[in-house]
C-alpha positions as CSV (number, residue, x, y, z in Angstrom):
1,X,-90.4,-41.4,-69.2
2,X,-89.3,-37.8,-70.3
3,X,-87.3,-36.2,-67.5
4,X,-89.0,-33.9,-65.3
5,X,-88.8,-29.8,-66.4
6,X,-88.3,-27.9,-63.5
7,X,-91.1,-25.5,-62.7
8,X,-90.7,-21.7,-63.4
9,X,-91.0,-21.1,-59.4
10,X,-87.8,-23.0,-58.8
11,X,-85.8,-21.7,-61.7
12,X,-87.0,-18.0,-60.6
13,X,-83.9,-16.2,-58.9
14,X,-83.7,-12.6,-57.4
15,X,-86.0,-9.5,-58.8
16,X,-84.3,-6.7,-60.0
17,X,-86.6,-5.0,-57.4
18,X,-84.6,-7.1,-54.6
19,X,-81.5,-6.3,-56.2
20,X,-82.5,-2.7,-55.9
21,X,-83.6,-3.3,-52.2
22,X,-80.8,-5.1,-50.9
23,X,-78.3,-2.2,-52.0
24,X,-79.8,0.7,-50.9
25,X,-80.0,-1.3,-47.6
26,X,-75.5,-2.0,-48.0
27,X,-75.1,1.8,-49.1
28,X,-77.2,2.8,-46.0
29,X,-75.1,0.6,-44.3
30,X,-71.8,1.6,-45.4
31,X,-72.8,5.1,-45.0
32,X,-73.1,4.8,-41.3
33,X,-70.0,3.0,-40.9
34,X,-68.2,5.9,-42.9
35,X,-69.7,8.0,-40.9
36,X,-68.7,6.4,-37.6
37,X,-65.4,6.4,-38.6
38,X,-64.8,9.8,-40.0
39,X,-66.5,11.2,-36.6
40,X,-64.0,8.9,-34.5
41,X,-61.3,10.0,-36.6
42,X,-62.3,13.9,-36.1
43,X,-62.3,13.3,-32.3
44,X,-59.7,11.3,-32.3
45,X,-57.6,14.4,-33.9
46,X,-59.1,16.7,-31.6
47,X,-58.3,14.6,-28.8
48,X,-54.5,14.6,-29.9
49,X,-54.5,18.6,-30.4
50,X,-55.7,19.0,-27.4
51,X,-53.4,16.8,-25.7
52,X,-50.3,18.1,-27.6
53,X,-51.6,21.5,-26.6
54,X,-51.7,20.9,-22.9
55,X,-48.5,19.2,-22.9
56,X,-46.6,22.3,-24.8
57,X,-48.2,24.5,-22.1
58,X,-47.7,22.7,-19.3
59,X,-44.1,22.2,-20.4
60,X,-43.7,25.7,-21.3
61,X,-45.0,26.9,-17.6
62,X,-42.4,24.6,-16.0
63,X,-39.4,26.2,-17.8
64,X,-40.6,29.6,-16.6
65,X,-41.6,28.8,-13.2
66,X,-38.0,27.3,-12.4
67,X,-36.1,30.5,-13.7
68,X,-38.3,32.7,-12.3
69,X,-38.3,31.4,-9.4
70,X,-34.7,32.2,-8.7
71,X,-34.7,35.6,-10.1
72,X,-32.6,37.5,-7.2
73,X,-30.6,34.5,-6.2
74,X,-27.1,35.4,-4.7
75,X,-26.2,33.2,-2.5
76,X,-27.5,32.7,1.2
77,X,-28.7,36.3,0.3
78,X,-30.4,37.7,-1.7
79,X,-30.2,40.5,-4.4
80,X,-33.0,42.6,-3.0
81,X,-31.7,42.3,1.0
82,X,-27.9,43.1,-0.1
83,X,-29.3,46.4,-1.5
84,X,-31.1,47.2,1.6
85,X,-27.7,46.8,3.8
86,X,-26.2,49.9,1.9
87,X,-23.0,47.9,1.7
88,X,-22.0,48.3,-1.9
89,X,-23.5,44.6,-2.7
90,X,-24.2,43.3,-5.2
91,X,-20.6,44.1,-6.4
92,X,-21.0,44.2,-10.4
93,X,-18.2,43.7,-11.9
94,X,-19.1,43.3,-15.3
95,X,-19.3,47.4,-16.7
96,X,-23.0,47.1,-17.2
97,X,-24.8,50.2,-16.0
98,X,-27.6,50.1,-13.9
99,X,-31.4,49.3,-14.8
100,X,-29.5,50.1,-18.7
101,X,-30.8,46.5,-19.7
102,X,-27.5,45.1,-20.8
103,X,-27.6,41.4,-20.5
104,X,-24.6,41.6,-17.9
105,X,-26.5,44.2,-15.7
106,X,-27.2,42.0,-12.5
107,X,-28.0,44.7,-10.7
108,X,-31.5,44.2,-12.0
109,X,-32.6,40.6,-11.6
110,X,-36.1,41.1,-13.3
111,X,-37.2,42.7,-15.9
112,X,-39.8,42.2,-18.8
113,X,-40.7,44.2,-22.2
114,X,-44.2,44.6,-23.3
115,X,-45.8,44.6,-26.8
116,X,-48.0,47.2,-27.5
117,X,-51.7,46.9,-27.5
118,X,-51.3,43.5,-25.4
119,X,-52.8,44.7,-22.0
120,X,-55.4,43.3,-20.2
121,X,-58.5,43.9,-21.5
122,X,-57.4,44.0,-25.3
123,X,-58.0,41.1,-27.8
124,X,-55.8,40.1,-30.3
125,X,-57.0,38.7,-33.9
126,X,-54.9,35.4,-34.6
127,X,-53.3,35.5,-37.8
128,X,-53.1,39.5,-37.5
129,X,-50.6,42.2,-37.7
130,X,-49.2,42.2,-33.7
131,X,-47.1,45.1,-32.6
132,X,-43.6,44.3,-31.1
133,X,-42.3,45.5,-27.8
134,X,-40.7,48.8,-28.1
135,X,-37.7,50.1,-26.0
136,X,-35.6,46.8,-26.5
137,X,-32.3,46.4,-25.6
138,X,-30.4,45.8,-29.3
139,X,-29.3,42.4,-27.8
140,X,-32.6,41.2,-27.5
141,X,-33.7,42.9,-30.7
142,X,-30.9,40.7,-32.6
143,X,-33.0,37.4,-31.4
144,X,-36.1,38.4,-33.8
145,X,-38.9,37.7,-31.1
146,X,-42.7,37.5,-32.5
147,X,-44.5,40.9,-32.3
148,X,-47.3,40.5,-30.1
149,X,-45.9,38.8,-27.0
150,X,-44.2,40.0,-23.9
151,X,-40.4,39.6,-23.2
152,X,-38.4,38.6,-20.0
153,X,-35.2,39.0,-18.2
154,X,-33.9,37.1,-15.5
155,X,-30.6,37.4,-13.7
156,X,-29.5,34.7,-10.4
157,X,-26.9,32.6,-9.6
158,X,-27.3,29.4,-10.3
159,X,-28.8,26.9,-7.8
160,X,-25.9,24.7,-7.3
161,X,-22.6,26.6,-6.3
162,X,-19.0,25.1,-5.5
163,X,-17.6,26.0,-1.9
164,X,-14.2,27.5,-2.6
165,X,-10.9,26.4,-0.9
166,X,-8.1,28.3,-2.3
167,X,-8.1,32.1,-3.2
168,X,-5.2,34.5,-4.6
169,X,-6.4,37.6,-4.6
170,X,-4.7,40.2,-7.0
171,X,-6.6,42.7,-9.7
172,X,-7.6,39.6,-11.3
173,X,-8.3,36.4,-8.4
174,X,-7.9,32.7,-8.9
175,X,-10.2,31.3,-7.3
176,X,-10.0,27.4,-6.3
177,X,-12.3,24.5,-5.6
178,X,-12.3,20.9,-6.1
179,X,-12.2,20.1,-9.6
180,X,-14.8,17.3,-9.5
181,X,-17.5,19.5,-8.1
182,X,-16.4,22.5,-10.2
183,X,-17.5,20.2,-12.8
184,X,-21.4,21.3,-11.8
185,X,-20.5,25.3,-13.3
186,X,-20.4,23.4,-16.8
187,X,-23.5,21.3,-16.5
188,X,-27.1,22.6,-17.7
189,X,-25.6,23.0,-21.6
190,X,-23.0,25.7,-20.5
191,X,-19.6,23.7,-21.5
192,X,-17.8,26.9,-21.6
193,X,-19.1,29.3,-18.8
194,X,-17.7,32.9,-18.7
195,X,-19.6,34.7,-16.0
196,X,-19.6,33.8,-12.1
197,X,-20.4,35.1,-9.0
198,X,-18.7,34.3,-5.8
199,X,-20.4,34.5,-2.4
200,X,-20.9,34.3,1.7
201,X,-23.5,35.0,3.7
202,X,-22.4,38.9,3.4
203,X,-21.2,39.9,0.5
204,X,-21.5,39.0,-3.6
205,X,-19.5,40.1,-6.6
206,X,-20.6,38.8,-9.9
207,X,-17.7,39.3,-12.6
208,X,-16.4,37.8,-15.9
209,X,-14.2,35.0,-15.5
210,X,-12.5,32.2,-17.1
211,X,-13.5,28.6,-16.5
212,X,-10.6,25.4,-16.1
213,X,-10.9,22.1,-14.2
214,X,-10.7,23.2,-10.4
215,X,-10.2,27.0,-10.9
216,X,-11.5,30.2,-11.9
217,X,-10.0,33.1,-13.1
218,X,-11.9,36.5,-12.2
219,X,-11.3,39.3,-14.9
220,X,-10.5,42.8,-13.1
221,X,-11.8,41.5,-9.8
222,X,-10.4,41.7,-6.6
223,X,-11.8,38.9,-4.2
224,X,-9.9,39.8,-0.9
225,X,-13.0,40.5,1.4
226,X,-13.6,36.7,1.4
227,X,-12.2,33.8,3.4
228,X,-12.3,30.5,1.9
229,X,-14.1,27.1,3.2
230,X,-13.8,25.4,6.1
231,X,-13.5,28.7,8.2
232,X,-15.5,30.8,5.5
233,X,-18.5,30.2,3.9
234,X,-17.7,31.6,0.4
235,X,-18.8,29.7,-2.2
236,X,-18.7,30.1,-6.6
237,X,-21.3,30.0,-8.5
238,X,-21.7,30.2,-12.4
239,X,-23.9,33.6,-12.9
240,X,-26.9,33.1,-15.0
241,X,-28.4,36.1,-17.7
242,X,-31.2,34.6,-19.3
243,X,-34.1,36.0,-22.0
244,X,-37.3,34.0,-22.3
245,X,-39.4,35.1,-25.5
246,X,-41.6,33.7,-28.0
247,X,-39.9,33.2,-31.6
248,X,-39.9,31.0,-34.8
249,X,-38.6,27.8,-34.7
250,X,-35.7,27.7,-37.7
251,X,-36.8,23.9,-38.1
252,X,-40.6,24.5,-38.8
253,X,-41.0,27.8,-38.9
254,X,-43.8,27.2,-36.5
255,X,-43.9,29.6,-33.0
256,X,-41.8,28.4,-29.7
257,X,-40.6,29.1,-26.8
258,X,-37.2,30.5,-26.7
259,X,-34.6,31.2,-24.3
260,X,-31.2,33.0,-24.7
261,X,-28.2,33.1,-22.6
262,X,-25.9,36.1,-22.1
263,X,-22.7,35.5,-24.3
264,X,-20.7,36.9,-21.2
265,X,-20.3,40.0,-23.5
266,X,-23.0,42.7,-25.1
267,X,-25.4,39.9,-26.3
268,X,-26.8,36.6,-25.8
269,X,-25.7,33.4,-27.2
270,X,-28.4,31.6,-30.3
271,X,-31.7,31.1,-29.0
272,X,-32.5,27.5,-28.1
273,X,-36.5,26.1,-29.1
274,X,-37.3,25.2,-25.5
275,X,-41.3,24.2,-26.1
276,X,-42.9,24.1,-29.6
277,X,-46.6,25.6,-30.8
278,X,-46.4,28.3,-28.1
279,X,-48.3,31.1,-30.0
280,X,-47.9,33.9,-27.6
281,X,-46.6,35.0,-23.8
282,X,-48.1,37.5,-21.9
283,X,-46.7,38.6,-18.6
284,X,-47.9,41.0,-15.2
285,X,-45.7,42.4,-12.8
286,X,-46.7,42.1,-8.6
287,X,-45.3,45.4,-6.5
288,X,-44.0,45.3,-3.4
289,X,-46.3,48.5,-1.8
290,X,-43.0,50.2,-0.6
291,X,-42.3,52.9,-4.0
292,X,-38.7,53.2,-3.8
293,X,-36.8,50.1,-1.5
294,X,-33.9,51.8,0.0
295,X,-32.1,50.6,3.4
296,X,-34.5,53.0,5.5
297,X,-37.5,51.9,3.4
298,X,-37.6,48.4,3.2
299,X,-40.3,46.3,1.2
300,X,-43.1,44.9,3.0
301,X,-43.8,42.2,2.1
302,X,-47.1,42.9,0.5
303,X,-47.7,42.7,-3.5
304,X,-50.6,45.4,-3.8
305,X,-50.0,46.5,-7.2
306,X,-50.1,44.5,-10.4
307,X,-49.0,45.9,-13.9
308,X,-47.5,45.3,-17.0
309,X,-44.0,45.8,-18.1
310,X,-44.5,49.3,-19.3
311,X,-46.5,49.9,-16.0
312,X,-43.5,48.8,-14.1
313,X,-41.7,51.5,-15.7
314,X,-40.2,52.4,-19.3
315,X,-37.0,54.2,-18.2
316,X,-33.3,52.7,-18.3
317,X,-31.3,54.5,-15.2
318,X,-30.6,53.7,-11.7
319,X,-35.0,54.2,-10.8
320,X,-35.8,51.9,-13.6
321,X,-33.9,49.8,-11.7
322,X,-35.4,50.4,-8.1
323,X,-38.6,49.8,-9.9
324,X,-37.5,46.2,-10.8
325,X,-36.7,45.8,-7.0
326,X,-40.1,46.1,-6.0
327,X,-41.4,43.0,-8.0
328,X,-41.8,39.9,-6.1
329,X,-44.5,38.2,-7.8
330,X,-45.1,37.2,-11.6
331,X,-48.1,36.7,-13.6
332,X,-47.5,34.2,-16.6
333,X,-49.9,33.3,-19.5
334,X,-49.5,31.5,-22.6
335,X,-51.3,30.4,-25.6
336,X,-50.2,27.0,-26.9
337,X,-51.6,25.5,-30.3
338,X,-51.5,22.0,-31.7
339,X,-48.5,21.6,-33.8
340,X,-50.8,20.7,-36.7
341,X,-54.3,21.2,-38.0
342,X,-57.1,19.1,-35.3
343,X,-60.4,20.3,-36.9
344,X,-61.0,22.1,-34.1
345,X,-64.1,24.4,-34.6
346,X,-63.1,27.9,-33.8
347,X,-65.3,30.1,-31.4
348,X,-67.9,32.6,-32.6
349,X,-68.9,34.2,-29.3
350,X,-66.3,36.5,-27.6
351,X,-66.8,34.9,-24.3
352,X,-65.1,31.6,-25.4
353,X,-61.8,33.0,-27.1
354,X,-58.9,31.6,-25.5
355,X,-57.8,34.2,-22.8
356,X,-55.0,34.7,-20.0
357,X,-54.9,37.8,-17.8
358,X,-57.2,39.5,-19.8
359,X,-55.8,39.3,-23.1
360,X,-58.7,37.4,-25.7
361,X,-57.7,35.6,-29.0
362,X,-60.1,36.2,-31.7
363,X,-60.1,33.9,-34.3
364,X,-58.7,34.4,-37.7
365,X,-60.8,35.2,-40.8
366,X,-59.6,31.7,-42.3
367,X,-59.3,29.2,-39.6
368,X,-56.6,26.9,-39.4
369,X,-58.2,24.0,-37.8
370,X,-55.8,24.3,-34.5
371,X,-56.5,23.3,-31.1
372,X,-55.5,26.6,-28.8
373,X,-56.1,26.4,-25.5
374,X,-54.6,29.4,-23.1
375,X,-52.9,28.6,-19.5
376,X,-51.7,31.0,-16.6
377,X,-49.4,30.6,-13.9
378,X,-48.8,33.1,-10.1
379,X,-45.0,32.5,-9.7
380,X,-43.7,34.2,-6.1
381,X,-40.4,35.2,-6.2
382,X,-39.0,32.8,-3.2
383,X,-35.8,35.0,-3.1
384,X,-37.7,37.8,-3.3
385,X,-39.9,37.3,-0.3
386,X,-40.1,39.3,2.7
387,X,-37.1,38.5,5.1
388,X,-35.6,36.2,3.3
């Protein structure tokens, strides 16, 4: 018998039509799964950027809300109640005229700089041409802040002092303590501190000094008035000049929070990058209602006024400086970006610009895919309220 041909049905194999079919249904296929993945990966991005934005800004606030919060600290009193005693404190000691803005004046505890065109109400276009703050000290000039945000000053004591328990007074004091707490005046980054203030429960000078293992020596200042620890309650405390501002970041090149310490002469030290992708700082000013604090005028207790830097006042004399007295309250807003490009959407309607006490952020003309988000913060001054 001849072997059996196989019939053309079972030699048949697939149709080019069912070729055809089956890959248009794999491309529709794969299609979706690109698509699946390119939208997780999109909001996966945005996610991060949005994240990395709220952790700059929340990191940013906390920075500022510490410092500010001890703007006026002297000791067991503050700056604002040893002005109202008439008694000559605070005692500066460091040849800084008053309200002039010199980082050594700690006569004025607070005091802020606005950039023009920055108030509330006003919108800013991102990527624009932003005005700086005019009337700047040339110390804070030197540290190149970003046009378009506000600046601050802030003058204390330090939180932690060192009670003292030798003094020889002369034209310039030695002033002793235990050498293993002294060793707090150096802590916080400041190896090498140069300004100090010593204080009791009535009196505060703030001078120059020079720092050594369980002693410092005061520069021109005479420290007689005070009796040292047990029977006293004088204590030493490293003397704080700070400037918080928003600059470029010499890494990146990207915006930052900065922060600058007083050199202990007529400028501040190199600004340190405290918080990355912080675009912008805006800043409002709380009055006390009493206009000019004097020891038969005393503040109230009551913030009734809110304004800008430049509302505060513009001047550089001993009433610039009362003016800074009356503030006991701070506004702070910020506008913190991804530190790279999220594909987030910008917004076309005014109403959903990134804003913070009044100030809006309009979008630039070629979007740069960033995550911005804006946050604001009420600080009360705690050494600045009313009988304290």
């Amino acid at each position: 018998m001849s072997p059996r041909m196989p019939s053309r049905r079972n030699a048949a194999g697939l149709s080019l039509i069912e070729m055809m079919v089956a890959m248009v249904i794999g491309l529709v296929l794969m299609l979706g799964v690109v698509q699946v993945f390119l939208a997780s990966r999109t909001a996966s991005r945005l996610a991060e950027g949005n994240a990395r934005a709220q952790e700059n800004g929340r990191f940013a606030l906390e920075f500022l809300q510490r410092d500010i919060r001890m703007a006026g600290h002297f000791g067991c009193v503050n700056d604002q109640a040893h002005f109202i005693k008439g008694e000559g404190d605070p005692t500066i000691e460091t040849g800084a005229a008053t309200g002039s803005g010199h980082p050594l004046d700690f006569s004025v505890s607070i005091q802020g700089y606005e950039a023009g065109g920055t108030g509330p109400g006003t919108n800013l276009t991102l990527g624009g041409s932003w005005s700086a703050p005019t009337g700047l000290p040339t110390a804070i000039s030197g540290l190149n802040p970003r046009p378009g945000s506000d600046i601050l000053v802030l003058r204390y004591l330090a939180p932690e002092g060192v009670p003292v328990t030798t003094l020889a007074p002369s034209s310039n004091s030695v002033v002793g303590f235990d050498a293993a707490a002294g060793a707090r005046l150096a802590e916080g980054g400041v190896a090498a501190p140069n300004l100090f203030g010593v204080a009791d429960c009535s009196h505060v000078n703030v001078f120059k000094g020079t720092y050594a293992a369980g002693k410092v020596t005061a520069s021109g200042s005479n420290l007689s008035r005070y009796t040292v620890q047990p029977t006293g309650q004088t204590m030493i405390y490293r003397a704080e000049s700070v400037v918080y501002f928003v600059g470029t970041s010499g890494a990146t090149g990207e915006p930052a929070l900065m922060r600058a310490r007083s050199d202990g002469g007529n400028g501040y030290t190199a600004a340190e990058e405290l918080v990355e992708g912080i675009e912008n700082m805006q800043l409002l000013f709380g009055l006390d209602s009493t206009s000019i604090i004097s020891a038969t005028a005393p503040p109230t207790g009551n913030i009734t006024t809110v304004a800008t830097a430049s509302g505060v006042t513009t001047d550089a004399n001993a009433a610039a400086a009362n003016q800074w007295r009356r503030v006991g309250q701070v506004q702070v807003g910020i506008l913190a970006r991804s530190p790279l490009s999220s594909q987030a959407e910008a917004p076309t309607l005014a109403a959903n610009y990134p804003r913070m006490l009044g100030v809006g952020f309009a979008p630039a003309t070629a979007g740069d895919g960033r995550y911005r988000a804006a946050y604001e913060s009420t600080i009360a001054l705690r050494n600045r309220l009313f009988g304290n």
